[in-house]
C-alpha positions as CSV (number, residue, x, y, z in Angstrom):
1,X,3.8,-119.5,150.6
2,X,4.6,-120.3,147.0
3,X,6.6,-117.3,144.8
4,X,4.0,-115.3,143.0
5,X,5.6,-115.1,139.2
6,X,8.6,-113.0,139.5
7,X,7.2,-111.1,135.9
8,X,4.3,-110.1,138.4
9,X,6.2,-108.6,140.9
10,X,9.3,-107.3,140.2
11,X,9.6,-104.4,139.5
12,X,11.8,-101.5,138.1
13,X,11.3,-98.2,137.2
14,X,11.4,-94.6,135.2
15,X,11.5,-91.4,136.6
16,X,8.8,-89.0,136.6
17,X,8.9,-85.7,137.3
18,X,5.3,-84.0,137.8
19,X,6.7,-80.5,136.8
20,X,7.2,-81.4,133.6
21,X,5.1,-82.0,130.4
22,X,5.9,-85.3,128.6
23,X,3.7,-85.1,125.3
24,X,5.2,-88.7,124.3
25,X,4.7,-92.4,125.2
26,X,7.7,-94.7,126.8
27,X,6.3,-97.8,124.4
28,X,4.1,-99.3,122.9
29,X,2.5,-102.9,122.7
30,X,0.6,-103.9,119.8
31,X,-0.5,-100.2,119.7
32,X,-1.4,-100.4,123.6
33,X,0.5,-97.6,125.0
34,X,2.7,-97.1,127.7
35,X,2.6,-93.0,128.5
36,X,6.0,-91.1,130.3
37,X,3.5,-90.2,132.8
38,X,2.8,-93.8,134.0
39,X,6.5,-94.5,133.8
40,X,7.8,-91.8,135.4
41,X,5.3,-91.8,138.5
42,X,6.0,-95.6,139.3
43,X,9.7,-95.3,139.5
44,X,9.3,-91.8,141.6
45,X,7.7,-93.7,143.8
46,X,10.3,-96.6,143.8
47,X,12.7,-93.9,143.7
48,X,11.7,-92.5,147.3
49,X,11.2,-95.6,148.7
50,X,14.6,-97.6,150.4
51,X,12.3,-100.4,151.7
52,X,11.1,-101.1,147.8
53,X,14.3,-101.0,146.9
54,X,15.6,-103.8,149.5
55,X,12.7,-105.9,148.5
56,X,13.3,-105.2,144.6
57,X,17.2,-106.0,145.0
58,X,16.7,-109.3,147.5
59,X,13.7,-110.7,145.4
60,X,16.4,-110.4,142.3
61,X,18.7,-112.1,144.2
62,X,17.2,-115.1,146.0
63,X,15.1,-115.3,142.3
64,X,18.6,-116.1,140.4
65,X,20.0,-118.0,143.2
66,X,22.5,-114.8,144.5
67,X,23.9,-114.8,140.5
68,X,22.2,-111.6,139.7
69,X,22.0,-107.8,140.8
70,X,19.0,-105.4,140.3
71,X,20.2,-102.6,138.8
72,X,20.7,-99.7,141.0
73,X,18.1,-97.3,141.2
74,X,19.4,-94.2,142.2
75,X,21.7,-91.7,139.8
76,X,24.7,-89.9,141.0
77,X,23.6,-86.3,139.7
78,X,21.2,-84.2,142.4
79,X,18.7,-81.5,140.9
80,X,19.4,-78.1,139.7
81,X,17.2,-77.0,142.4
82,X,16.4,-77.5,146.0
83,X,13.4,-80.0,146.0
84,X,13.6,-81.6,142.8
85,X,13.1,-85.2,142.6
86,X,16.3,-87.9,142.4
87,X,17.6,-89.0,139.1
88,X,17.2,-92.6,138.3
89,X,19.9,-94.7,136.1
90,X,19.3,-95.4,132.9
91,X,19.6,-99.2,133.3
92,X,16.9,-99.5,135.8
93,X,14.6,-97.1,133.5
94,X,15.7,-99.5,131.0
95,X,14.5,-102.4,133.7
96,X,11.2,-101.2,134.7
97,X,9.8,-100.3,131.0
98,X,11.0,-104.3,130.1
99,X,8.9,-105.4,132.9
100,X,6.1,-102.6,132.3
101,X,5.9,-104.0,128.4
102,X,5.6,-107.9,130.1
103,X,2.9,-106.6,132.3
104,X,1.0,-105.3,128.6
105,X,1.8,-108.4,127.3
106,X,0.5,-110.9,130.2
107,X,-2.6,-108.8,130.3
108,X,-3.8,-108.7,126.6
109,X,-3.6,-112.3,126.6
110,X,-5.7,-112.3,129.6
111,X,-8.1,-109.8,127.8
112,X,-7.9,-112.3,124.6
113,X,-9.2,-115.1,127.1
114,X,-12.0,-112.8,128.5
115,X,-10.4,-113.7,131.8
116,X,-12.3,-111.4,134.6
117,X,-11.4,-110.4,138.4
118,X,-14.1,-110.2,141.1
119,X,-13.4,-108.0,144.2
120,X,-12.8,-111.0,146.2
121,X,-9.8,-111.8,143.5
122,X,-8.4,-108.6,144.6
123,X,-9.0,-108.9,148.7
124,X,-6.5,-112.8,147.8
125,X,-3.9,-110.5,145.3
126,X,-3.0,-107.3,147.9
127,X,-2.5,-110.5,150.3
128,X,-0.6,-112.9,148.8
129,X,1.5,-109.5,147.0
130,X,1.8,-108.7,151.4
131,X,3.0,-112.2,152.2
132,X,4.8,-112.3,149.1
133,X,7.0,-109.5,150.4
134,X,7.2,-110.5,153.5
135,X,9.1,-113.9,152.6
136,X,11.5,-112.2,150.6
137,X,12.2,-110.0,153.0
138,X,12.8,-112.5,156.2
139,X,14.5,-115.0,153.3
140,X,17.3,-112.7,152.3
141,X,18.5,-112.5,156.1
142,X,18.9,-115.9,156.0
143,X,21.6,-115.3,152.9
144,X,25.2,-114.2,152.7
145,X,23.7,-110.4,151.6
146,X,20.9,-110.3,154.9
147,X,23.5,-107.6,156.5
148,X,23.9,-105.5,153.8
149,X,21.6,-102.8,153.9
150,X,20.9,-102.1,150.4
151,X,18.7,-105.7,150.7
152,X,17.7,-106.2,154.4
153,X,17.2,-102.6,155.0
154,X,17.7,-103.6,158.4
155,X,20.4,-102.6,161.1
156,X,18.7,-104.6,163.9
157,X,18.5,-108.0,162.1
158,X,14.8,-108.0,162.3
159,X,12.9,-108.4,158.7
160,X,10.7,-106.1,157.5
161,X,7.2,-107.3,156.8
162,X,5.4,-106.4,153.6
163,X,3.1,-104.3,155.4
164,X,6.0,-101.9,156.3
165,X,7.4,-101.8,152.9
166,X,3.7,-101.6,151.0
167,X,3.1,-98.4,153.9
168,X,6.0,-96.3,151.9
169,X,4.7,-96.2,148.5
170,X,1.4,-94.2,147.1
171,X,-1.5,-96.0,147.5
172,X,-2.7,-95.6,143.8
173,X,1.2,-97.5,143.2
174,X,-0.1,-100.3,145.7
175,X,-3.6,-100.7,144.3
176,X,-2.0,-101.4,140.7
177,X,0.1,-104.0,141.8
178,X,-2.3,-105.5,143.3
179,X,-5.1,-105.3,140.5
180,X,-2.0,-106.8,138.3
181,X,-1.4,-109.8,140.3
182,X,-5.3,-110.2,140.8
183,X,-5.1,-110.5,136.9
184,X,-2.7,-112.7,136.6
185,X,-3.6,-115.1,138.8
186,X,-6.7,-115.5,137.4
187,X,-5.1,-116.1,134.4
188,X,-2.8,-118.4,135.4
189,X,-5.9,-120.6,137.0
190,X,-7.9,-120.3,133.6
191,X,-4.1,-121.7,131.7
192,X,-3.6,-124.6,134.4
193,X,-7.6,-126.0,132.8
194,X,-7.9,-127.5,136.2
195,X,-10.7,-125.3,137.7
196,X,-10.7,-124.2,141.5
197,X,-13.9,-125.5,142.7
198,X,-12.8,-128.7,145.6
199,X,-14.1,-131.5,143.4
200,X,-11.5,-130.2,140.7
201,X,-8.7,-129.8,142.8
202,X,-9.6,-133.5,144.1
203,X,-9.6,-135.0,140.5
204,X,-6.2,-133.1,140.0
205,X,-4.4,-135.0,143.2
206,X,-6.2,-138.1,142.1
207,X,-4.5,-138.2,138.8
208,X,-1.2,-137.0,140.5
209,X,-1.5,-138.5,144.2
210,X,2.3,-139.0,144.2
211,X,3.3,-135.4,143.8
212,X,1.7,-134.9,147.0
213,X,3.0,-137.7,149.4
214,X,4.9,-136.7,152.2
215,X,8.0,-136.3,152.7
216,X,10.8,-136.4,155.4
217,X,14.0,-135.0,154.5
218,X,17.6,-134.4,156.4
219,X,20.4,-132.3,154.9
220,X,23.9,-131.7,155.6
221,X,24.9,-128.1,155.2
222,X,28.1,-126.6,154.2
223,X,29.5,-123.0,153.0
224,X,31.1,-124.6,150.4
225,X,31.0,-126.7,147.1
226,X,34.6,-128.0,147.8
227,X,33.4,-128.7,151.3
228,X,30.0,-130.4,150.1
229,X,31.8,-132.0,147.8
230,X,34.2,-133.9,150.2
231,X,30.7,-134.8,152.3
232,X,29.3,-136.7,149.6
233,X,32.9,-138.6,148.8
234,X,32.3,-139.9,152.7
235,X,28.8,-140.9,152.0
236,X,29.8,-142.7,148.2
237,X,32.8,-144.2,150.9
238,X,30.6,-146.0,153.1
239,X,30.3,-142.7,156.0
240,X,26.1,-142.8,156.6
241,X,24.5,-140.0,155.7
242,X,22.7,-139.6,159.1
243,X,26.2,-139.7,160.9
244,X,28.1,-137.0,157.9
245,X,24.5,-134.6,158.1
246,X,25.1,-134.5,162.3
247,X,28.4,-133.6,161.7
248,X,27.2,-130.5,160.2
249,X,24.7,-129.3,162.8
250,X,26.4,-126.4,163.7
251,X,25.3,-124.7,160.2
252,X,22.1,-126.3,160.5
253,X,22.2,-130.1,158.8
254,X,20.6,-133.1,160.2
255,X,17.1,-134.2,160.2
256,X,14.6,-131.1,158.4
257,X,11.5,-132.2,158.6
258,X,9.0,-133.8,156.8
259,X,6.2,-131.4,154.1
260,X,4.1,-132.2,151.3
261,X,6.8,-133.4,148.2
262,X,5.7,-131.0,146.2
263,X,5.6,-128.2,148.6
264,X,9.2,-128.9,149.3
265,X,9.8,-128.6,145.4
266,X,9.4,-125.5,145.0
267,X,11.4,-124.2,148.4
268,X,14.4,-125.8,147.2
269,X,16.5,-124.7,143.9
270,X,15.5,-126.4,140.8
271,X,18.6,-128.0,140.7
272,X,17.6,-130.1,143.7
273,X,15.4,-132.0,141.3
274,X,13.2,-133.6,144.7
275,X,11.1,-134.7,142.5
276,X,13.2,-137.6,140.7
277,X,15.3,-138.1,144.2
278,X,14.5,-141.9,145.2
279,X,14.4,-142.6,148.9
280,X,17.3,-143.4,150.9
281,X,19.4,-141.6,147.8
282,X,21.7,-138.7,148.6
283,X,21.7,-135.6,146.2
284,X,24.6,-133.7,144.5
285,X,25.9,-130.7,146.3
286,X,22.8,-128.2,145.8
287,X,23.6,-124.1,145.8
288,X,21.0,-122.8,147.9
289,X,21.7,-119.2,147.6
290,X,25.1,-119.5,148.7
291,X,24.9,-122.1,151.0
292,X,25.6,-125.8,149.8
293,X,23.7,-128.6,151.1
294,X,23.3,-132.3,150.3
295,X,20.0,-133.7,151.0
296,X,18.3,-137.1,150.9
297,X,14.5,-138.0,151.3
298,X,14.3,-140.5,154.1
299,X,10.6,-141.4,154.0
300,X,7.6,-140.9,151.5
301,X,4.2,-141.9,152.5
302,X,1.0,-140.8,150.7
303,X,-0.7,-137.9,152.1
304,X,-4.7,-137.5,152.4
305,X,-6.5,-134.9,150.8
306,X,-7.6,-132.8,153.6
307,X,-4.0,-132.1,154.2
308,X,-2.8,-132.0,150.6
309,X,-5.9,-129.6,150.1
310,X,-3.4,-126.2,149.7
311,X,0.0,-128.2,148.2
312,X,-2.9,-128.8,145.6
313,X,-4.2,-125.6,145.2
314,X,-0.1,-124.2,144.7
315,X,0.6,-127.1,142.4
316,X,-2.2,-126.1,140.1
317,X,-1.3,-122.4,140.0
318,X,2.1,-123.3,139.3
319,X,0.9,-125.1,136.4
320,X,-1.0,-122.6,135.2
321,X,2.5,-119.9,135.6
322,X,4.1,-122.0,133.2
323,X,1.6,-122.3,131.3
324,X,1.6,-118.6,131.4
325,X,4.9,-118.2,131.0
326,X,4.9,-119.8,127.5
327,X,2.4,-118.2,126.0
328,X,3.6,-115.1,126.6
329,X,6.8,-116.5,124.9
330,X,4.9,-116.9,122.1
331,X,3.1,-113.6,122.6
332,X,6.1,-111.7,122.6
333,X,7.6,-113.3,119.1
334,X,4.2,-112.3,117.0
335,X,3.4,-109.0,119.0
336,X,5.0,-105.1,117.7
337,X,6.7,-103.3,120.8
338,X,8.5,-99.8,119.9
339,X,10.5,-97.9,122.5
340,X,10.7,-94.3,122.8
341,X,14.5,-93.9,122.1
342,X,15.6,-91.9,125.2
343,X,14.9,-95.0,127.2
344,X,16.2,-97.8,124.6
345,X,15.6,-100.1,121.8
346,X,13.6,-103.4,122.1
347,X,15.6,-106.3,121.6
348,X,12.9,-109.1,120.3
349,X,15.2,-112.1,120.5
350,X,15.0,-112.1,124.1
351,X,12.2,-109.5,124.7
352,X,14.7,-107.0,126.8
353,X,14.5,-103.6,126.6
354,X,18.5,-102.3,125.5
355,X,19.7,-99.3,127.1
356,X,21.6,-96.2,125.6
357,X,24.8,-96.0,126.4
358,X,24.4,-92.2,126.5
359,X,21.3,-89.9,126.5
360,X,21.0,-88.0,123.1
361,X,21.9,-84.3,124.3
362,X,18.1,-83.0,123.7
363,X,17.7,-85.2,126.7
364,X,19.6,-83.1,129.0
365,X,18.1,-80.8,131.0
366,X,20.8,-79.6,133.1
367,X,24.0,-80.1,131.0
368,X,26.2,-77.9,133.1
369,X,25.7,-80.4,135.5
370,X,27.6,-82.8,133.9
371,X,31.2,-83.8,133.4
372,X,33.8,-84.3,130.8
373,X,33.3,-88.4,129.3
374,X,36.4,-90.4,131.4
375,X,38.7,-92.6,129.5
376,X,37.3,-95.9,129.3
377,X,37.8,-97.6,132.3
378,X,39.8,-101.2,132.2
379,X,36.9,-102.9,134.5
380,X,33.3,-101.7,134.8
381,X,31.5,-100.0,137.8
382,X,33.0,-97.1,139.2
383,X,31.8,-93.8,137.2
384,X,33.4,-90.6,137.4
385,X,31.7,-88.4,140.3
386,X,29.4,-86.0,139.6
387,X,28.3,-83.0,141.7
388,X,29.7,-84.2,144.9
389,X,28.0,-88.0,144.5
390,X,30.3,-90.9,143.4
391,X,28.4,-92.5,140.9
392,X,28.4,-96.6,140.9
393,X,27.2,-98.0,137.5
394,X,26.3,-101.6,135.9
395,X,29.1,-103.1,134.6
396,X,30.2,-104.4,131.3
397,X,31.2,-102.8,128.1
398,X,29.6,-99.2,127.0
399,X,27.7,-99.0,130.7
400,X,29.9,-99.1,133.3
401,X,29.9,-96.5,135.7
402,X,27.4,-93.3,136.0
403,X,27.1,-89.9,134.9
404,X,25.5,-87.3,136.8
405,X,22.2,-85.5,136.1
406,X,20.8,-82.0,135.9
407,X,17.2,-81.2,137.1
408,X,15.7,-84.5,137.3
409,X,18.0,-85.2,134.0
410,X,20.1,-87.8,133.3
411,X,23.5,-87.7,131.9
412,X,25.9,-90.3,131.2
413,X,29.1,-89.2,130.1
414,X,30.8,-92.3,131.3
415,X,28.2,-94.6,130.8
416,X,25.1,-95.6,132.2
417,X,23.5,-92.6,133.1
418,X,20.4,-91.0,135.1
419,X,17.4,-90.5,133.7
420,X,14.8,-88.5,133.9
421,X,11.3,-87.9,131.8
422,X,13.3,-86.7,128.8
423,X,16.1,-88.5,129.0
424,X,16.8,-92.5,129.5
């Protein structure tokens, strides 16, 4: 199954605390508003959930290729009282209310467009959103992270399935998801300007017949660059590459199989660039997540419809992401976002959503529960501890490290903080 657009389903999140009145609004997009309340109830549910937090944290990794961490979700400060809800950190607040305001975004346009969802769009979003899950979660065991809890969430090596991780958040937080990527998906197909009825998907691989040939590919597999490296250097020596891809087996090279070309595309890195790979040539060391692999395409033949039919339909969808993808680019530079301050400042130049260093001390609910601001640290992401939690923090300058919270209140007196409905 092809990636649904990451914007669509990653996800981070605010706190919410129900006992609490929050008068004001997290943001607001070209006066479209974003309320605390909406905020705060997503990331409590994110917040009680370990399985959407595997799947938040392994998505953001295989989606960067293992260079990039989702922000932790979880403060180091507990409640003032038994029962209250757990404090959030400040940068995934910040997180979730960036995504949040891309949702606004992606969805005006598609209101601009008079782009519409029937109940039979929503029946193909909750399961691709399912599947979509369930790939990411049996993909990260595959990767140097699939033992580490905080991703797999699994001590028994078995993957969880969307359907297990979907079962531990509120229905109502499932159902918007799923109306989302109903929404944009239906935007995305009204971008691509192909149509989705079968004699439009045939003009589409008519025109592009040799995107869809198939092809046979074998790879040789290593742990690392310096190792892949010395592979090719044995192939550019003479060494075939059938004979230096068996030597490999062990870590899973040789012959791969064969799948539509363009199918293949879009399992592999970009990097990989299948698409311009002539036959019989052998790649450049690819980083697949960790792993290195140098692959060649030993065969292409052209592949008929019938079996093309769903490489087709992928191809055009992924069209009509980027497609989607840039004008939302365009959306973002022209369109007026504010940000309550608790939570951040908006940062136009690369439509992120900034967040404080410290909450401002109205913020604080619980300030006893807080401790004296530490020295700055020489290296980012180890906080000072806070009622009997160690706190772990994002690094780099002015956010390393946690601070602890009161009553569902965030604090940062060493950095990045927890938040809570009044505080970012």
């Amino acid at each position: 199954m092809k990636r649904l657009l990451v914007l669509l389903v990653v996800l981070a999140g605010g706190v919410a605390w129900a006992a609490f009145s929050v008068p004001s609004n997290a943001a607001t997009v070209n006066g479209s508003a974003i309320t605390q309340q909406d905020l705060n109830s997503d990331v409590n549910a994110i917040a009680n959930s370990a399985y959407y937090q595997c799947y938040l944290n392994s998505e953001e990794y295989l989606s960067s290729q293992g260079s990039a961490q989702s922000p932790p979700v979880l403060g180091a400060g507990t409640g003032q009282y038994a029962g209250d809800h757990p404090t959030a950190t400040t940068a995934f607040v910040a997180s979730y209310l960036e995504t949040d305001i891309g949702h606004q975004l992606l969805l005006q346009l598609a209101n601009e467009r008079n782009v519409n969802v029937t109940q039979s769009d929503l029946v193909t979003a909750r399961s691709n959103f399912t599947g979509q899950i369930s790939e990411v979660m049996s993909e990260i065991l595959q990767t140097p992270e699939g033992q580490n809890v905080q991703y797999g969430c699994s001590l028994t090596g078995q993957a969880l399935t969307g359907q297990q991780v979907l079962d531990t958040m509120p229905a109502s937080f499932v159902d918007q998801q799923v109306q989302f990527v109903a929404e944009a998906s239906a935007l995305e197909e009204d971008l691509a300007g192909v149509g989705s009825s079968d004699a439009d998907l045939q003009n589409y691989f008519s025109a592009h017949g040799a995107q869809f040939d198939t092809a046979c590919l074998s790879a040789a597999v290593y742990s690392s660059e310096s190792a892949a490296q010395a592979g090719a250097a044995q192939v550019a020596a003479g060494t075939p590459f059938a004979t230096v891809a068996a030597g490999t087996s062990a870590s899973g090279g040789g012959a791969v199989g064969c799948d539509v070309l363009s199918d293949l595309i879009t399992k592999l890195p970009a990097e990989a660039d299948l698409k311009n790979l002539a036959t019989g040539v052998v790649s450049a060391p690819v980083n697949d997540n960790g792993t290195y692999v140098l692959l060649e395409i030993t065969s292409r033949t052209p592949t008929p419809y019938s079996k093309a039919k769903t490489a087709v339909e992928n191809a055009v969808q992924q069209a009509g992401a980027t497609a989607t993808q840039e004008r939302l680019a365009a959306l973002e530079r022209r369109s007026s976002v504010s940000v309550n301050p608790q939570y951040g400042v908006w940062v136009p130049v690369n439509a992120s959503v900034l967040p404080p260093f410290t909450p401002h001390p109205s913020d604080i609910l619980n300030p006893s529960a807080n401790v004296p601001a530490a020295a700055p640290a020489a290296a980012g992401g180890a906080g000072a501890s806070g009622a009997g939690t160690s706190g772990a923090g994002t690094s780099g300058a002015g956010t390393s490290g946690t601070g602890n919270s009161g009553t569902g209140a965030a604090s940062s007196s060493s950095g990045s903080g927890s938040s809570t409905p009044s505080s970012g």
